[in-house]
N, C-alpha and C positions, 0 to 999 in steps of 0.2 A: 504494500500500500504506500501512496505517496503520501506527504505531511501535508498536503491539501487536503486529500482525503481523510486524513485523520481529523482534520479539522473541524469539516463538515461533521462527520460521525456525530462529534462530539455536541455539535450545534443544534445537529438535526434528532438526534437520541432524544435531545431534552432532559432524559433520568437519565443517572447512572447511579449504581448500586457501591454505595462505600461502606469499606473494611475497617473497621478500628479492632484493637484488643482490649480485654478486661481482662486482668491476670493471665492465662494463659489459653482465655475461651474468646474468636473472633467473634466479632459483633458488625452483621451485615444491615443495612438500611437504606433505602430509595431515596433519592437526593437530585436538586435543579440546578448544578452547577453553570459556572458558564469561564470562556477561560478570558484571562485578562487580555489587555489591547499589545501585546509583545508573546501571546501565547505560550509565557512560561510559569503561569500559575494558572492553578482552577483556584473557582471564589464560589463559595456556599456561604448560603445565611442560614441562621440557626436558632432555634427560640431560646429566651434564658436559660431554662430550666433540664437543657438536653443533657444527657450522658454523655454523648458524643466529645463537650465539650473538655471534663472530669478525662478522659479515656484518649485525647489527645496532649494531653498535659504532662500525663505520666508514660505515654508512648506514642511520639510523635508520627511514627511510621505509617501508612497507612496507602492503601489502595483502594483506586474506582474502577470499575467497569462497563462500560459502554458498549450496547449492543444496538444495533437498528433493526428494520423488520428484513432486511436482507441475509443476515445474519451476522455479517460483519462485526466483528468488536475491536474493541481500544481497553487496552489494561493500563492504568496512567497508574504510577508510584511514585512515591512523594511524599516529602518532609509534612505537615500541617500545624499551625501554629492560630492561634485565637489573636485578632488583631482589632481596632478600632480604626481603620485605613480611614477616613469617610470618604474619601473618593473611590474605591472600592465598592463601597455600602452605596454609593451614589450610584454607581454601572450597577449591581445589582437590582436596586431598587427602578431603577429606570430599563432594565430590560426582562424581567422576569415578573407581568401583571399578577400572579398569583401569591405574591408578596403582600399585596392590598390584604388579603384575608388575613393574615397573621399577626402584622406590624402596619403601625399610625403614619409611619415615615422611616427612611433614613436614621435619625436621629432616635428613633423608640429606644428605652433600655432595655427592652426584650430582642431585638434584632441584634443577634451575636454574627460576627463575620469568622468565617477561617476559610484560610488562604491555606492553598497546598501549593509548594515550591515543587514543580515535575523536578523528578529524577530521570525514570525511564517511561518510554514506552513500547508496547509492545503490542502490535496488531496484526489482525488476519481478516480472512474473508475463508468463505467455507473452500473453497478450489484451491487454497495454498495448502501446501505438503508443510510449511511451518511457519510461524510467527514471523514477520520483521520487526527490529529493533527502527524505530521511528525517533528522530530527533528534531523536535519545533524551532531551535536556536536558528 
């Protein structure tokens, strides 16, 4: 796959399904990421009160997965850290309308940001014999 097309994937998926750990049990969950304007971070918003938050603090590691209905996917791995970017919060809130339901604005204290710094990625489509290693840089 090209890095265009990984791009797309990930635009066009919508969801992707992220990996954190709790002690030594992974913990999977459905997620609207979207990736930053340099394509080297994904940005999720997050309500106060998440786990997700607790469970990247003590293990920052973590993986998404992106699939489309082709079947195609993207495995992105990557650092994640809780941040209060606000311009961050600002692309999120201004490109994902399903944020209205959660949070008042931007600026709500319940709209938490984490930002994953890519590592790698790794993607296929169902006709490859094996993964490419994909680099957005």
């Amino acid at each position: 796959m090209t890095n265009e097309e990984v791009i797309d994937l990930i635009a066009d998926a919508g969801f992707g399904t992220l990996a954190t750990t709790e002690g030594d049990q992974p913990r999977v969950r459905p997620m609207m990421p979207i990736l930053n304007e340099d394509n080297k971070k994904l940005l999720i918003a997050l309500l106060g009160g998440s786990r997700s938050i607790t469970q990247v603090e003590i293990n920052p590691k973590v993986e998404i997965c992106f699939l489309d209905r082709k079947m195609w996917y993207a495995r992105v791995t990557g650092i994640a850290k809780i941040t209060e970017n606000s311009e961050y919060k600002e692309l999120l809130w201004n490109t994902i309308p399903m944020l209205k339901q959660y949070f008042g604005g931007p600026n709500d204290e319940n709209f938490i940001l984490m930002e994953i710094d890519i590592s790698t990625i790794e993607a296929s489509t169902p006709h490859q014999k094996s993964p490419d290693t994909i680099n957005l840089s």
